[in-house]
C-alpha positions in Angstrom: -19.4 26.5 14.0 -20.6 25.7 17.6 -21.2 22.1 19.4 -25.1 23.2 19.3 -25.1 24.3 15.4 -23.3 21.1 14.7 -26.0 18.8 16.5 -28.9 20.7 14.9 -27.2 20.4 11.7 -27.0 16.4 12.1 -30.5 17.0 13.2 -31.4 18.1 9.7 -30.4 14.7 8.3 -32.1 11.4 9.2 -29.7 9.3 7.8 -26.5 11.6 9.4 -28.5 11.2 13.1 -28.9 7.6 12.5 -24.8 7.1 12.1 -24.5 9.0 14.8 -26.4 7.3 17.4 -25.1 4.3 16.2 -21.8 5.3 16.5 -22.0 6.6 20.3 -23.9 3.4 21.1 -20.6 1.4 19.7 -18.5 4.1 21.8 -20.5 3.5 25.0 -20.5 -0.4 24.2 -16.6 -0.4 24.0 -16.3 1.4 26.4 -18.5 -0.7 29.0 -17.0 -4.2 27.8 -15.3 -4.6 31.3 -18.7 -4.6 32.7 -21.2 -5.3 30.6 -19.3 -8.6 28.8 -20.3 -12.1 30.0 -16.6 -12.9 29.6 -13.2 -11.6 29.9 -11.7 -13.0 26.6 -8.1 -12.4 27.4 -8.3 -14.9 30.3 -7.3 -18.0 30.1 -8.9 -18.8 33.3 -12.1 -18.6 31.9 -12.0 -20.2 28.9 -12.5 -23.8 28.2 -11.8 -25.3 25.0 -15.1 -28.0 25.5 -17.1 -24.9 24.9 -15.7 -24.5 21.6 -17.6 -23.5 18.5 -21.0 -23.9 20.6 -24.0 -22.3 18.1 -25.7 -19.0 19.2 -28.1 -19.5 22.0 -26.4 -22.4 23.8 -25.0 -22.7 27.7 -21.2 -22.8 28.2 -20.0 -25.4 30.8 -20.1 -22.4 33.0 -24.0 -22.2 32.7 -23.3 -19.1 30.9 -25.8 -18.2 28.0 -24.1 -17.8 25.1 -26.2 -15.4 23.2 -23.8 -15.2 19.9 -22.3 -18.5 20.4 -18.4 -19.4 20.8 -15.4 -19.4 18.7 -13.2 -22.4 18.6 -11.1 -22.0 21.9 -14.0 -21.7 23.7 -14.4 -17.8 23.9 -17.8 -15.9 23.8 -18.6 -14.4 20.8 -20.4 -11.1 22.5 -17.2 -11.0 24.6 -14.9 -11.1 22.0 -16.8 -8.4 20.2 -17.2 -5.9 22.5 -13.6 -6.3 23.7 -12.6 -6.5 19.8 -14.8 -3.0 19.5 -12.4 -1.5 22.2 -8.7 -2.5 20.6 -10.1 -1.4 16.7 -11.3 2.0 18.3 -8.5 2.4 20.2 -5.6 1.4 17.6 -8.0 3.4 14.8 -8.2 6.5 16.5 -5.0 6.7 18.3 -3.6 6.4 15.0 -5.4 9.2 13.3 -4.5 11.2 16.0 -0.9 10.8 16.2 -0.8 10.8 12.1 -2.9 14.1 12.9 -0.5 15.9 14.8 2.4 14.6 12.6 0.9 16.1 9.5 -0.3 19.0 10.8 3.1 20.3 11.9 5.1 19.6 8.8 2.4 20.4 6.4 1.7 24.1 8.1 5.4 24.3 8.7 5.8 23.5 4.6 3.5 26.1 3.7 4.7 28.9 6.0 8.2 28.9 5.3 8.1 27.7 1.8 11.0 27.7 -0.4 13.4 24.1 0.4 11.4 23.0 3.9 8.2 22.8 1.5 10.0 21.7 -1.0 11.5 18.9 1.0 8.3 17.7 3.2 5.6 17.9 0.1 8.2 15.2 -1.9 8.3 12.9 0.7 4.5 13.0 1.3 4.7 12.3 -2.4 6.5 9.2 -2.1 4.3 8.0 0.4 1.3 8.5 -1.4 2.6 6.9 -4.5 2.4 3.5 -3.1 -0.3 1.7 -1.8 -1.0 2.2 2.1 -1.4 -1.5 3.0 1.9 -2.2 1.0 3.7 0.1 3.3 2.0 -1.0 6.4 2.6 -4.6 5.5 6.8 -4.2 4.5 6.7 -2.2 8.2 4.6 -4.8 9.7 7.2 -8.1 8.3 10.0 -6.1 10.0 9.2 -5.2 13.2 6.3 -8.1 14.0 3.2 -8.0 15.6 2.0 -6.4 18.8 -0.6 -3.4 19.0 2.4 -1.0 19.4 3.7 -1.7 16.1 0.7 -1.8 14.0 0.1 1.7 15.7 3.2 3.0 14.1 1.9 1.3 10.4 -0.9 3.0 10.3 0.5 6.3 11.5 3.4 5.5 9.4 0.5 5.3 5.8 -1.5 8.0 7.5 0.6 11.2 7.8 0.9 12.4 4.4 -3.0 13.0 3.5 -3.5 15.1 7.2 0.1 17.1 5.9 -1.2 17.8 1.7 -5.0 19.1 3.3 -3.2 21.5 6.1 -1.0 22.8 3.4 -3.1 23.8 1.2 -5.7 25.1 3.4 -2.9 27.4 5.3 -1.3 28.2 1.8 -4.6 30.1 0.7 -5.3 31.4 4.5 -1.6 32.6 4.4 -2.9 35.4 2.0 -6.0 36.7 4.0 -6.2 40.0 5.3 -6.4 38.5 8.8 -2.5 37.5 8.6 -1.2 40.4 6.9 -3.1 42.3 9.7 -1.3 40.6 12.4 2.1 40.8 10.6 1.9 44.9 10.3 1.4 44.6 14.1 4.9 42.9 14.3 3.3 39.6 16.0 5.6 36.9 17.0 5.6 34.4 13.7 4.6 31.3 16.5 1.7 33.4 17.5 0.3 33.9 14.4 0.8 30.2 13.6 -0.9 29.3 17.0 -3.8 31.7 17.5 -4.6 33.3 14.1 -3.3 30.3 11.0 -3.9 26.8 13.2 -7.3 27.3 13.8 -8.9 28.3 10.6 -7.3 24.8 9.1 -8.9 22.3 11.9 -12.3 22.2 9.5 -10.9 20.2 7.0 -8.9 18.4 8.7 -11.4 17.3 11.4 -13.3 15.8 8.2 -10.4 14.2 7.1 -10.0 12.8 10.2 -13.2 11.5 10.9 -12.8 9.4 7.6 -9.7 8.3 7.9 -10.6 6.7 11.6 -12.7 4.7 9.7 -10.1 4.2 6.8 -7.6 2.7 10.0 -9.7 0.1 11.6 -10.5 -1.3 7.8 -6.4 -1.2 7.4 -6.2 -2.5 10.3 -8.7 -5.4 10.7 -7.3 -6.9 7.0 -3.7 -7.0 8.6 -5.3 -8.9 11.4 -6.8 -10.9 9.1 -3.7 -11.7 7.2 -2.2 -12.7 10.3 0.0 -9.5 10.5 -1.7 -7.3 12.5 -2.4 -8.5 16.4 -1.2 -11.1 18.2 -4.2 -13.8 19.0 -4.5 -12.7 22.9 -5.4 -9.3 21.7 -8.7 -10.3 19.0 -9.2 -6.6 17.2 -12.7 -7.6 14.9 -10.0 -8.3 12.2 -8.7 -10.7 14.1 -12.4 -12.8 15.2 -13.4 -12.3 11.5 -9.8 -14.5 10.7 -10.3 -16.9 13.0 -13.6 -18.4 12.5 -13.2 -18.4 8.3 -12.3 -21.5 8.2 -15.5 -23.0 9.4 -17.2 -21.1 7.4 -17.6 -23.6 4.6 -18.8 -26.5 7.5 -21.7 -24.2 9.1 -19.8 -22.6 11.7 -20.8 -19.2 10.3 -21.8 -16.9 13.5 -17.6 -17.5 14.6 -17.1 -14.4 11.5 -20.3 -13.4 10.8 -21.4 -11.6 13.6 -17.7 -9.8 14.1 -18.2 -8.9 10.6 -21.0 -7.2 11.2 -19.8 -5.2 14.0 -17.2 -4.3 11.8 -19.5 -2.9 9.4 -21.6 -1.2 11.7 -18.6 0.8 13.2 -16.9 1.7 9.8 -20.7 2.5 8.2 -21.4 4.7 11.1 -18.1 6.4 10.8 -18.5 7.1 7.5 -21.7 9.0 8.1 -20.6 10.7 10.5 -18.0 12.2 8.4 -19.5 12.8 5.1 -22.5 14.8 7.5 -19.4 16.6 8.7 -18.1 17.4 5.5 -21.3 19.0 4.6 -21.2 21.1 7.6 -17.8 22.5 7.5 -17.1 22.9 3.9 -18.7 26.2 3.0 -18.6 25.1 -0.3 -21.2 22.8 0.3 -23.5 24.9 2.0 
């Protein structure tokens, strides 16, 4: 299916569109937070910790308008978010697509040689499966500490296995179509076939899979942060604002989590859509 027949099929749903154009909107809003943002949140120069837990609508010392208010050291709430928007899309997706890439070699190297290799890699997915993801992402997380780096390799770490079980099944069943048995009677090289004839009739399922589970890593990733386990407090993922202002929620100070909450939502929501319209799209079942 082409760019063009994708778009018109989103087109076809109101509710699909709607995720969408929220989703490129909190793309394009990451994306500008150098620019656009009031604030830098990650320097120090600029904050001041007088301006601390100001409501929504109030002037910093600065003479700064502080259109969603401040959390407690001081640091614009818009800032925070749209800087917070960057590091959740950035840690979400660059995990999915390293947990992509893992799983799609061993579970399409598992189904075309078989035998002990698919033996060996399906058991080990097993074992990862069997246990809750955030249990493994926090025991990985307690040893080798905080820091964006490391809860990239958690989540890719919890991720794998699901990208690795959908490529093996999918190439397992197009392992038997005429397509391949065509290009093996032509004596094809076996790493061509993978390449150019197997690899790409497995993305479809895969790109679904992937387009939920992006959302599936910010979640993951935003209640580590909130746990105190993810990132550090210089680098505030949504998680992270959404921690740090819940304590004030109980003396009024509500817009220091409430509004990074919603953010939150908005990006996982829209995520969601986006992926269950592409399910619908790219499962012929479905059709």
């Amino acid at each position: 299916m082409s760019a063009r027949e994708l778009l018109r099929g989103f087109q076809r749903s109101h509710l699909a569109m709607a995720g969408l154009s929220l989703l490129a909107l909190l793309l394009l809003l990451a994306l500008a937070a150098g620019v656009i943002a009031p604030q830098n949140p990650y320097d120090l120069a600029q904050l001041d910790i007088t301006d601390g837990r100001l409501p929504p609508g109030e002037r910093l010392g600065s003479g700064a308008l502080a259109l969603l208010g401040t959390d407690d050291q001081g640091r614009d709430m818009l800032s925070a978010i749209l800087y917070g928007l960057r590091i959740s899309l950035l840690i979400g997706t660059g995990s999915t697509l390293l947990a992509l890439a893992i799983g799609l070699t061993l579970g399409i190297t598992a189904a075309w040689h078989g035998g002990w290799i698919d033996a060996l890699i399906m058991r080990v997915a097993d074992i990862q499966l069997s246990f809750p993801a955030i249990l493994i992402a926090l025991v990985l997380l307690a040893v080798f500490g905080q820091g964006s780096d490391k809860i990239l390799l958690a989540l890719v770490a919890v991720q794998w296995a699901y990208y690795a079980r959908t490529v093996r099944a999918t190439a397992l069943v197009e392992r038997g179509r005429e397509y391949i048995e065509a290009a093996r009677c032509l004596a094809l090289p076996g790493w061509r076939i993978l390449l150019w004839h197997l690899l790409p009739n497995c993305l479809p399922p895969l790109i679904v899979v992937a387009t939920v589970q992006v959302a599936s890593a910010i979640a993951l990733e935003a209640t580590l942060s909130f746990l105190g386990l993810g990132l550090p407090i210089t680098e505030p993922s949504l998680g992270l604002l959404i921690a740090n202002g819940f304590s004030y929620l109980l003396s009024g100070k509500y817009w220091i989590s409430l509004f990074p909450g919603l953010a939150l939502l908005l990006l996982i929501v829209s995520l969601n859509l986006v992926g269950d319209r592409l399910r619908d799209l790219l499962d012929p079942r479905l059709q």
